[in-house]
TORVEXLO-940684 format. One record per residue (C-alpha): residue number from 1; x, y, z. Coordinates in Angstrom, 2 decimals. Layout:
N
DOFI     n         x         y         z
DOFI   NUM         X         Y         Z
...
end
This chain:
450
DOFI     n         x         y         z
DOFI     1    -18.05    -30.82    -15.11
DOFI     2    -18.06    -27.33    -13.54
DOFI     3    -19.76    -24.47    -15.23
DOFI     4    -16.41    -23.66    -17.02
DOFI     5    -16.13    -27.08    -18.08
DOFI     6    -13.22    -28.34    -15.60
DOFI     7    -13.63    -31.73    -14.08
DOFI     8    -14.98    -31.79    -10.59
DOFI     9    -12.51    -33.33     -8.15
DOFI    10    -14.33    -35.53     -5.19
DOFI    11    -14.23    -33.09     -2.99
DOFI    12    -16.02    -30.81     -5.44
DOFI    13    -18.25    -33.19     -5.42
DOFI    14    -18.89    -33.49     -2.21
DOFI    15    -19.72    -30.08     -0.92
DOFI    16    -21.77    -29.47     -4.32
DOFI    17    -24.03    -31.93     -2.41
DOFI    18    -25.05    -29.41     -0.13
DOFI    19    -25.44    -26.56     -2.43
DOFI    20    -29.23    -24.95     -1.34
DOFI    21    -30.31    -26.59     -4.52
DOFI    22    -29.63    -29.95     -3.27
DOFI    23    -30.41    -29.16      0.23
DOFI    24    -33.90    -27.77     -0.62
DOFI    25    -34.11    -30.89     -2.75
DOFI    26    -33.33    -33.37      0.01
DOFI    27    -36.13    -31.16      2.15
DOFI    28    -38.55    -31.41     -0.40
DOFI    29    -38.04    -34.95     -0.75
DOFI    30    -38.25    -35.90      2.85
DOFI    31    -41.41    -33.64      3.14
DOFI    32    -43.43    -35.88      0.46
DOFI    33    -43.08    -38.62      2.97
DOFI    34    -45.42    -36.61      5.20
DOFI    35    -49.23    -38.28      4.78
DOFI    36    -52.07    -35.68      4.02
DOFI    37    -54.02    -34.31      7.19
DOFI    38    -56.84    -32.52      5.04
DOFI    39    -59.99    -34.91      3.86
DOFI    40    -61.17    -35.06      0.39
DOFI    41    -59.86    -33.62     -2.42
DOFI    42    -57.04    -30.44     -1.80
DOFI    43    -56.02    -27.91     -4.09
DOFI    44    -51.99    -27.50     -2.19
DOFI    45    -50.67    -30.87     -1.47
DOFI    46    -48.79    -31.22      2.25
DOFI    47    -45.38    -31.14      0.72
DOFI    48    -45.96    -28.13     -1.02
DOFI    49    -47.77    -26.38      2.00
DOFI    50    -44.85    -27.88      4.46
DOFI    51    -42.36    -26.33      1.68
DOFI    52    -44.44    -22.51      1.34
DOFI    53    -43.57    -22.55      5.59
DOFI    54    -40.23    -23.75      5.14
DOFI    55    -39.33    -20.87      2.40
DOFI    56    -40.37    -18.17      4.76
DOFI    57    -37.43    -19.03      6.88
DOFI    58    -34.94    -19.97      4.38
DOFI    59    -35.62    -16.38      2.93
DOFI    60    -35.98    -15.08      6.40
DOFI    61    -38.90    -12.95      5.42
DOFI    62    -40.25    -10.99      8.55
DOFI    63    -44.01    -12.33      8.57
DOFI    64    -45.76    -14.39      6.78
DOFI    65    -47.65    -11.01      5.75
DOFI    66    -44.54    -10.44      3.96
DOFI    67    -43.24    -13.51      2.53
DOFI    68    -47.26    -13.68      1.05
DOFI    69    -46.03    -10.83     -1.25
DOFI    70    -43.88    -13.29     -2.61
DOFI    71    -46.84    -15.64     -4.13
DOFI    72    -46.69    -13.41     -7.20
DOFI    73    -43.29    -14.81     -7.94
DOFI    74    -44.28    -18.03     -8.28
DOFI    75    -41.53    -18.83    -10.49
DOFI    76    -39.12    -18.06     -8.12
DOFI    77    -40.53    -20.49     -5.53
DOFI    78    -41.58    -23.00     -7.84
DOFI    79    -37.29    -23.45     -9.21
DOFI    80    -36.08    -22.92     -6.08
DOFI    81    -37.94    -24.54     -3.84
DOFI    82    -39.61    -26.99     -5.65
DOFI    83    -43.29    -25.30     -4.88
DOFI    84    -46.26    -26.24     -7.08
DOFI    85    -48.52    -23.95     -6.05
DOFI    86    -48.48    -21.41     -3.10
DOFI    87    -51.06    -20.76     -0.02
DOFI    88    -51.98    -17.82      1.32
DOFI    89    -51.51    -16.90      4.76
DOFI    90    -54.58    -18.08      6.22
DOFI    91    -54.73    -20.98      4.46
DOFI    92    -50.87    -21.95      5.28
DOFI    93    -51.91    -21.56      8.46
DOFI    94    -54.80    -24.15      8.46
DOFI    95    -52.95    -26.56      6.90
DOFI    96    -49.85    -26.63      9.00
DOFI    97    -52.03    -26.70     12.02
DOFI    98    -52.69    -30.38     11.98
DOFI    99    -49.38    -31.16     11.44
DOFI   100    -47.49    -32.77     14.11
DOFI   101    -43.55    -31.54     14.36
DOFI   102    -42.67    -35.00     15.09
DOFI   103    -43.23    -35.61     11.75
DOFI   104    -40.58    -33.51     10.68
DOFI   105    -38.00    -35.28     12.40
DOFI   106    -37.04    -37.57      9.49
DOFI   107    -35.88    -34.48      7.62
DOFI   108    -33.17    -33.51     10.22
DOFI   109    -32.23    -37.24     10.37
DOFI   110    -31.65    -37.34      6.63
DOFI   111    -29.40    -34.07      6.69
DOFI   112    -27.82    -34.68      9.51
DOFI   113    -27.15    -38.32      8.24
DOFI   114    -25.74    -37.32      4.76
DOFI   115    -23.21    -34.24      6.48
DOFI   116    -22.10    -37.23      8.65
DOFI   117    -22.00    -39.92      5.65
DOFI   118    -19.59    -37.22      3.29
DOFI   119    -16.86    -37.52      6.13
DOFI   120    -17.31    -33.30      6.29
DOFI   121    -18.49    -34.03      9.82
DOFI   122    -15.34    -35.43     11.34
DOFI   123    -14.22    -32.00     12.00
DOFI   124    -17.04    -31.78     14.80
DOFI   125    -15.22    -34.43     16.94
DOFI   126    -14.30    -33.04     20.08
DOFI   127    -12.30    -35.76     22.23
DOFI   128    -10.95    -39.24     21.55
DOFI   129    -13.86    -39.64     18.95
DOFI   130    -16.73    -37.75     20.83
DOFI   131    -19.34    -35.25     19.71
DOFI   132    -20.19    -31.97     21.87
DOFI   133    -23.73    -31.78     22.11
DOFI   134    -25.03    -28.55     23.62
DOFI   135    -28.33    -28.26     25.27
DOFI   136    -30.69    -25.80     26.70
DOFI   137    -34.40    -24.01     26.78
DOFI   138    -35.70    -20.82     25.38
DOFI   139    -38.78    -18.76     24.95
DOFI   140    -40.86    -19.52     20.98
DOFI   141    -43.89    -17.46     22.11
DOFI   142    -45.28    -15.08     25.02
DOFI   143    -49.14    -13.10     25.04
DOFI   144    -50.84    -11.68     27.75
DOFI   145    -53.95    -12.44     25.86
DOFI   146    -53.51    -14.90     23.21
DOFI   147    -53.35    -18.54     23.99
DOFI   148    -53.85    -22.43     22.65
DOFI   149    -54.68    -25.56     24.92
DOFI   150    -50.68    -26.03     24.24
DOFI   151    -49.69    -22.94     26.46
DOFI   152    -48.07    -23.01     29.56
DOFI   153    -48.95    -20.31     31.97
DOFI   154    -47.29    -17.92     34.55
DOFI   155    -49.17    -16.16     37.44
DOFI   156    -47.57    -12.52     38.80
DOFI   157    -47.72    -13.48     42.65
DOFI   158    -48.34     -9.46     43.01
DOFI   159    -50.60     -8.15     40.14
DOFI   160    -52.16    -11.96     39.47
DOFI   161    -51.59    -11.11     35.52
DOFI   162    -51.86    -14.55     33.57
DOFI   163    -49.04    -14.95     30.67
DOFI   164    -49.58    -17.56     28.41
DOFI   165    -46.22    -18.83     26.71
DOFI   166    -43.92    -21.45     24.68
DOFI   167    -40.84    -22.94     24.99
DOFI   168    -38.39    -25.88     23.44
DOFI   169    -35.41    -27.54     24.42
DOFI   170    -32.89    -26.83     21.46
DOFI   171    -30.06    -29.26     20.78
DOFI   172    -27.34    -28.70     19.12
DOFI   173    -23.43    -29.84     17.78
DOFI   174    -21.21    -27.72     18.59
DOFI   175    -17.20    -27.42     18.71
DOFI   176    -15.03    -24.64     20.39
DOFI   177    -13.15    -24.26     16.94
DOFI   178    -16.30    -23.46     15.02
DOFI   179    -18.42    -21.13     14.57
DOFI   180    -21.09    -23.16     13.04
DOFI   181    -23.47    -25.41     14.71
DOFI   182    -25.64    -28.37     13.64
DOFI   183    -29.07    -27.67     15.31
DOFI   184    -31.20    -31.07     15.77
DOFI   185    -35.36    -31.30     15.53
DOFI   186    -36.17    -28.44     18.52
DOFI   187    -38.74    -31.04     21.77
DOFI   188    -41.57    -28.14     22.65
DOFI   189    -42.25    -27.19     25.93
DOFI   190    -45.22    -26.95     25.63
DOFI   191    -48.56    -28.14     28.04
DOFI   192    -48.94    -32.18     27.07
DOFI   193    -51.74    -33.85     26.16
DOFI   194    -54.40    -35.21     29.47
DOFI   195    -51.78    -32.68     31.68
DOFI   196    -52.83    -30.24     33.58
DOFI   197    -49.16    -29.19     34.66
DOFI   198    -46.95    -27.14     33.04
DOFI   199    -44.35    -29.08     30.93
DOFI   200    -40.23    -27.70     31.93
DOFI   201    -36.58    -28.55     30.23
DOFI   202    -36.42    -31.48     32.50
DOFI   203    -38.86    -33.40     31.20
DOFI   204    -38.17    -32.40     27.71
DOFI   205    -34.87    -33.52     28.13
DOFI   206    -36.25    -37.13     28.92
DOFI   207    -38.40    -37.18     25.58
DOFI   208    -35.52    -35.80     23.71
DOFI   209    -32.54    -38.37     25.01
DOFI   210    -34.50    -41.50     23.67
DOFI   211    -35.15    -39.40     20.44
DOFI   212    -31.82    -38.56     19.68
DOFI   213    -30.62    -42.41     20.73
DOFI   214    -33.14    -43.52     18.03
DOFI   215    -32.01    -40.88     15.25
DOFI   216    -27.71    -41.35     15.98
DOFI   217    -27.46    -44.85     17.76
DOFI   218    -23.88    -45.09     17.32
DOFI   219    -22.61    -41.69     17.83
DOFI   220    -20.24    -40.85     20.83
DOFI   221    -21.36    -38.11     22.28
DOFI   222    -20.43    -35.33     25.51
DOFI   223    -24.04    -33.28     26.28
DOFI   224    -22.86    -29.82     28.01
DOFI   225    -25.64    -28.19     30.03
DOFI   226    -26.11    -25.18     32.69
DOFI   227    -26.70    -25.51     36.24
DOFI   228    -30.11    -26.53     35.53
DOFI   229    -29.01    -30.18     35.07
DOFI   230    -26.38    -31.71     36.88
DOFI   231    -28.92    -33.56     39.86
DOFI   232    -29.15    -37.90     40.26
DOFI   233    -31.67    -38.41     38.32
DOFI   234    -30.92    -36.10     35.17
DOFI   235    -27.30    -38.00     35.26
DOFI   236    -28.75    -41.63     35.29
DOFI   237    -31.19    -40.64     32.19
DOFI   238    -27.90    -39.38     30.65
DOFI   239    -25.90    -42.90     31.40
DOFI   240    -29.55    -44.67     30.84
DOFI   241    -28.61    -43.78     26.98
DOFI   242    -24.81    -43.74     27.25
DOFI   243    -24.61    -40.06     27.01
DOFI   244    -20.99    -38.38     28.74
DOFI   245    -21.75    -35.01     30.08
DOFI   246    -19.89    -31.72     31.47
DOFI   247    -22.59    -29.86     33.06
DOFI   248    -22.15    -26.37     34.97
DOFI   249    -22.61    -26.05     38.52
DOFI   250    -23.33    -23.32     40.93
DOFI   251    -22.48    -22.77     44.81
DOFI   252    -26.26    -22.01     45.49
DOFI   253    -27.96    -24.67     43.92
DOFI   254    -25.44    -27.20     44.87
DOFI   255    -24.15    -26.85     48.65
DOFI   256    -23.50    -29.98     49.36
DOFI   257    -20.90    -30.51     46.53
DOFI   258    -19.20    -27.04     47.39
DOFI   259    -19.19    -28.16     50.99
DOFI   260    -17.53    -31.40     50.32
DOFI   261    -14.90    -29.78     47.67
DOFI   262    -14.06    -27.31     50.41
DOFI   263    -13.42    -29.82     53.19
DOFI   264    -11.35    -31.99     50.79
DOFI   265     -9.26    -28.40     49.63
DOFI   266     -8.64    -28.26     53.73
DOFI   267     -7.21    -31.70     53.48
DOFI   268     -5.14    -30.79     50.53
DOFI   269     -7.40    -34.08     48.46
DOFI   270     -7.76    -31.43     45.61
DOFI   271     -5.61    -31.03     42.92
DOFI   272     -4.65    -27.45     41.35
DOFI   273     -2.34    -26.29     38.27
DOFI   274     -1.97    -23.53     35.80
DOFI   275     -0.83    -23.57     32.02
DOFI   276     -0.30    -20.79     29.52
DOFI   277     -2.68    -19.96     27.02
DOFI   278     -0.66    -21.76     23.73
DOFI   279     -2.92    -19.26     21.44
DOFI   280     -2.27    -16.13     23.91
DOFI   281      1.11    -16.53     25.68
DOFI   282     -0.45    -13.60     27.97
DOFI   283     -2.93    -15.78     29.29
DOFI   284     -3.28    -18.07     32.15
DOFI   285     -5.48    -21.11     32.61
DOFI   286     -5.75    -22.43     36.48
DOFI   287     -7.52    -25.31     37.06
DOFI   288     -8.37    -26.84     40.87
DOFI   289    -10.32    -30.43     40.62
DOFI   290    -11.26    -33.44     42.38
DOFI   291    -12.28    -36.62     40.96
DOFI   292    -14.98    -38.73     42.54
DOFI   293    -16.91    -36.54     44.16
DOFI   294    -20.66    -37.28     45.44
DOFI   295    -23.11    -34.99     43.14
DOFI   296    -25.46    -34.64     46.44
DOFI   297    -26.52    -35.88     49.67
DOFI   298    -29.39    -37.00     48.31
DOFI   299    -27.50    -39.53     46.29
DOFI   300    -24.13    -40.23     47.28
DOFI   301    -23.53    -43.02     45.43
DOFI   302    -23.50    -40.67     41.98
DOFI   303    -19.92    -40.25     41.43
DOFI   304    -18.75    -36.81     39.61
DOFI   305    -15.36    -35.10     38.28
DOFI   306    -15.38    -31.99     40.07
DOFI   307    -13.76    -28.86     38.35
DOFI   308    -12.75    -25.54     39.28
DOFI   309    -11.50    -23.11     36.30
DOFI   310    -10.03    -19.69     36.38
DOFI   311     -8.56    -17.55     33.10
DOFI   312     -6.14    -14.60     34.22
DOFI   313     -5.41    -12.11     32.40
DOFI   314     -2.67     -9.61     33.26
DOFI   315     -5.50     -7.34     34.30
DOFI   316     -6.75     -9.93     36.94
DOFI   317     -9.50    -13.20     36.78
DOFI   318    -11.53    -12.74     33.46
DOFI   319    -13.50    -15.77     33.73
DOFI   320    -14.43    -18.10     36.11
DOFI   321    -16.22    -21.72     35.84
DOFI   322    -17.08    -24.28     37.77
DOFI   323    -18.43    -28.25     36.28
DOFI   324    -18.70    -31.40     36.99
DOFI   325    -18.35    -34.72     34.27
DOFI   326    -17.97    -38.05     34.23
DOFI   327    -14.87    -37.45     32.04
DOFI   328    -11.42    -38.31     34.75
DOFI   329    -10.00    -35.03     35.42
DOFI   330     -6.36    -35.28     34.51
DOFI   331     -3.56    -32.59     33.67
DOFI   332     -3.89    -33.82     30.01
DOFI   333     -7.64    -33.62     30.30
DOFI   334     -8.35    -30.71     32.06
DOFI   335     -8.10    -28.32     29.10
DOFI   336    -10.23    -29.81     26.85
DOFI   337    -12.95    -30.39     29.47
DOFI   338    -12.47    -27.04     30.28
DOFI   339    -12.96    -25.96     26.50
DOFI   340    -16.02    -28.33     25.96
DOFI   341    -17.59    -27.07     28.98
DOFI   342    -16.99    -23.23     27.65
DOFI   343    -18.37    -24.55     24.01
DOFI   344    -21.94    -24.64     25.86
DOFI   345    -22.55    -20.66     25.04
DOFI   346    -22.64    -21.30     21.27
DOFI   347    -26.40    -22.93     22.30
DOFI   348    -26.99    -19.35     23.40
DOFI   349    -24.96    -17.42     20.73
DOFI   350    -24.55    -19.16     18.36
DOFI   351    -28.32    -20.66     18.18
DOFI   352    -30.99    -18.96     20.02
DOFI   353    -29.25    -15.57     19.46
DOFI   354    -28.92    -16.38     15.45
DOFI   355    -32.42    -17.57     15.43
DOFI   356    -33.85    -14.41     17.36
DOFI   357    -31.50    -11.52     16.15
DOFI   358    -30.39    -12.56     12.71
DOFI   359    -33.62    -12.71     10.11
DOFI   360    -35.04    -15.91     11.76
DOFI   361    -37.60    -14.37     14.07
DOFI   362    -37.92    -17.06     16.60
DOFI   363    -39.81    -14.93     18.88
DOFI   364    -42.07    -13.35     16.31
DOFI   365    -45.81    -14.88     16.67
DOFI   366    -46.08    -16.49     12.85
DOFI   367    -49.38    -17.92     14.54
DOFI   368    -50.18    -19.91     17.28
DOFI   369    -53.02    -22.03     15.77
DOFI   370    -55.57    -24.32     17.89
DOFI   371    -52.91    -27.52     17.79
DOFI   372    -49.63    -27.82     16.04
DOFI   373    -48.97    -24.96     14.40
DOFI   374    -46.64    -23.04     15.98
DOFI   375    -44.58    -25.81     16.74
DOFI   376    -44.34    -26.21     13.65
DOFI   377    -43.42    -22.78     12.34
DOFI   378    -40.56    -23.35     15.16
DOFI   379    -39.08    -26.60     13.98
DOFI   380    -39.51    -25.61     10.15
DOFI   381    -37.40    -22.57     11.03
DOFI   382    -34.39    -24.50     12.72
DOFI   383    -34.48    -26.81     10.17
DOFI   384    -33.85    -23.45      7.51
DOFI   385    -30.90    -23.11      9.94
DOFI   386    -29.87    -26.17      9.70
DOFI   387    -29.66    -25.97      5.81
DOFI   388    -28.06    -22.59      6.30
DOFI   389    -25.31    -24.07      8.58
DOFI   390    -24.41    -26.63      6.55
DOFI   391    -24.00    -24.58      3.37
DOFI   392    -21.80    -22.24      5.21
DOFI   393    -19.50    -25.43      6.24
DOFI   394    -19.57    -27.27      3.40
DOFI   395    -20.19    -25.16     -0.12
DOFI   396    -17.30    -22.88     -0.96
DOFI   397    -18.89    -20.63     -3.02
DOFI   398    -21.28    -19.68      0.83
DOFI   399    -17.84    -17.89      1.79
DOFI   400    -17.47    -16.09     -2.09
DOFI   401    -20.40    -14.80     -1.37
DOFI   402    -20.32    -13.67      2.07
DOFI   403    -16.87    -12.61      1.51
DOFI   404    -18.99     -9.53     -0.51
DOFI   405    -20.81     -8.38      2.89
DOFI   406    -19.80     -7.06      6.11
DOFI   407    -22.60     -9.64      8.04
DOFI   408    -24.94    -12.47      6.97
DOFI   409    -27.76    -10.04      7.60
DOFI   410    -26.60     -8.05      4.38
DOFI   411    -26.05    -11.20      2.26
DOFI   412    -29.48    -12.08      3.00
DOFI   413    -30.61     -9.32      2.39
DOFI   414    -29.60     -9.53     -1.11
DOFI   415    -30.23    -12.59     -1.30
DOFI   416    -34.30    -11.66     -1.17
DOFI   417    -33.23     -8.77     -3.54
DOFI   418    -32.22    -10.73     -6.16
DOFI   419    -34.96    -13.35     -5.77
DOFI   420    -37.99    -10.47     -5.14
DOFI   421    -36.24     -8.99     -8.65
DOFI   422    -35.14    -11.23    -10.81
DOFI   423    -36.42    -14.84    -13.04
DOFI   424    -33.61    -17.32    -11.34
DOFI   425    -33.91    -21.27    -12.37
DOFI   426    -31.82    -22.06     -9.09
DOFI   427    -30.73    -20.92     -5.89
DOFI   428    -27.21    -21.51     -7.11
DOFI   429    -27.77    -18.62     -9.84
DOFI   430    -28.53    -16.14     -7.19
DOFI   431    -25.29    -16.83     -5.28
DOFI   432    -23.10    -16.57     -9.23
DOFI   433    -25.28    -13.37     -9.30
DOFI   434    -24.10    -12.55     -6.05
DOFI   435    -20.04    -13.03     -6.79
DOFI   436    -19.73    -12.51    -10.23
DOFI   437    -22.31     -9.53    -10.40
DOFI   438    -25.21     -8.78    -12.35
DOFI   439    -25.54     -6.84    -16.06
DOFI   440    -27.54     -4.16    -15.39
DOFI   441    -30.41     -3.08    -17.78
DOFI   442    -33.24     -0.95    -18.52
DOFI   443    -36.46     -2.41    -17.07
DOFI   444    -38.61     -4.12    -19.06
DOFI   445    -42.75     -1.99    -18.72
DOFI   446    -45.09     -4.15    -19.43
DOFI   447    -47.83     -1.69    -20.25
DOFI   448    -47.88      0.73    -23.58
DOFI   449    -46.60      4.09    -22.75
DOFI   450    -47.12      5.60    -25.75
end
């Protein structure tokens, strides 16, 4: 039964499953799987300490300076969150130092597992039963000063300035229809242990692809990537772990391939087309390809699909793309390789520009500790986006209440109104707050004034 007492259909059901309340529940419950680092007796057990980091990004509180405001509401944290009792800062810190993120990984795995599960998922597939999977790099952390043994580190050629930073390689499901994406567990780039070289995408990607193998065994997926990528040994690991791919590619980084597409154009091997736009009639798509195509001299016996992609606009070329894939390049298949390999931007805006721009704070130093920590501040805040995406895909009453603000920024913002202000027993009461509005009262002084 609904809070008016109607029966709840099983689709109702369904996305009530990943209300925050249940969301932050499944967290919580993964998180108690994670052994105790401390010795001898502790005050905060892990889960709760794990949980206290967690909050500050489900909130999206600005520093932990701020969110430690919020210990005074322990209520609030306590209902919501399932918190026991709440560190301070410094001690949050120490905890979640000597935590490894690859503990966390479970909780992504059970998320991502029950979204698949409820059949709410199958609107992700892309083509003929596969998943986009977007991947790329970007900056956690940057000082001048401050560092860890985990830092890599950047000389200036002309001033010799040292810059110690961090990095991870982000994952994440995407699909050109939606906005939303499904972010996986974040692989840091970050200095490995007995290295003494800087640690780079490329070898992140090589710890990831086994990981994600391990996590989604049976999924079917297509991994986009940037120019970054497409060389012969990136594209066995992919095949190494039956990964398609549509990976950008650019005249300076790949001469060879150019070369060879423009000697085949000359002999009139390549194919070319154009289609209208069927969304905007005023729009034309071009396409030039070639199908088994050597990725480089170095290894000519890697076969590619090469593609070349123009959209027009009746004020001239807009856009302009080139990939390769081990998809056949067909007339039929053209446009949706085309859209897939477009799709690869919602890593950049719909991700890493979320995570930096919109309350997250991904580049904002929550502290860099002497091990772990802040790769775990970095992986506790994707997973908060994680639970954030889902709601927003799969809980209805997500759009009632956005549907009351101009951006997510303002809806969050009230969201830490409401929870800074008021007793709630849920997370669910502070969205009914939200759409149905709140009673407004005198306040309540809790000192004589007479």
């Amino acid at each position: 039964m609904d809070r008016h007492g109607a029966k709840l259909s099983s689709k109702k059901r369904v996305t009530r499953d990943f209300s925050p309340d249940a969301l932050y529940g499944l967290v919580r419950a993964e998180l108690e799987r994670i052994p105790e680092h401390a010795k001898g007796k502790v005050d905060v057990v892990m889960a709760d300490a794990l949980m206290t980091g967690f909050s500050v990004f489900a909130l999206k509180d600005q520093s932990l300076l701020a969110f430690d405001e919020r210990r005074r509401n322990a209520h609030n944290l306590g209902t919501v969150f399932g918190i026991t009792k709440v560190l301070c800062d410094s001690q949050l810190r120490t905890r979640l130092d000597a935590v490894s993120p690859v503990l966390l990984r479970p909780t992504f795995h059970a998320l991502i597992g029950k979204f698949q599960s409820s059949g709410l998922m199958a609107p992700f597939e892309f083509l003929n039963g596969y998943y986009l999977l977007a991947l790329d790099g970007t900056g956690t952390f940057s000082s001048d000063c401050i560092h860890s043994e985990e830092c890599l580190t950047k000389t200036d050629k002309k001033t010799g300035k040292k810059t110690y930073y961090q990095k991870m390689l982000q994952a994440a499901f995407v699909h050109p229809d939606h906005k939303e994406v499904i972010p996986l567990p974040p692989e840091m780039i970050i200095k490995q242990d007995g290295s003494t070289k800087n640690d780079c995408e490329i070898n992140a990607s090589k710890r990831f692809f086994p990981i994600f193998r391990m996590m989604f065994p049976d999924i079917k997926v297509i991994v986009v990537e940037d120019g970054l990528y497409p060389n012969g040994p990136h594209l066995l690991e992919l095949k190494k772990h039956d990964l398609r791919f549509i990976i950008g590619v650019k005249p300076g980084d790949h001469a060879f391939l150019f070369d060879y597409i423009k000697f085949a154009k000359a002999e009139g091997l390549t194919k070319e087309f154009e289609l209208k736009d069927p969304r905007r009639p005023n729009v034309t798509h071009r396409f030039m390809y070639l199908n088994a195509v050597p990725i480089n001299e170095s290894h000519l016996d890697i076969a590619v699909n090469f593609m070349e992609y123009w959209q027009i606009e009746p004020s001239g070329i807009k856009k302009h793309f080139t990939w390769v894939t081990d998809i056949r390049i067909t007339k039929k298949t053209a446009y949706p390789i085309m859209k897939g390999g477009r799709a690869r931007w919602k890593i950049e805006n719909e991700t890493f520009n979320t995570l930096k721009n919109q309350g997250y704070n991904l580049e904002h130093n929550y502290g860099l500790g002497a091990k772990h920590l802040s790769a775990v501040f970095a992986t506790l805040m994707v997973l908060a986006f994680l639970t954030d995406q889902l709601q927003q895909l799969c809980w209805p009453m997500f759009d009632e209440a956005r549907a009351k603000y101009r951006t997510n920024k303002a809806l969050r913002e009230d969201i830490r109104r409401i929870f800074k202000s008021f007793h709630v027993d849920s997370a669910r009461i502070i969205y009914e707050a939200i759409v149905y509005g709140i009673r407004f009262q005198k306040p309540e002084i809790l000192y004589d004034t007479s």
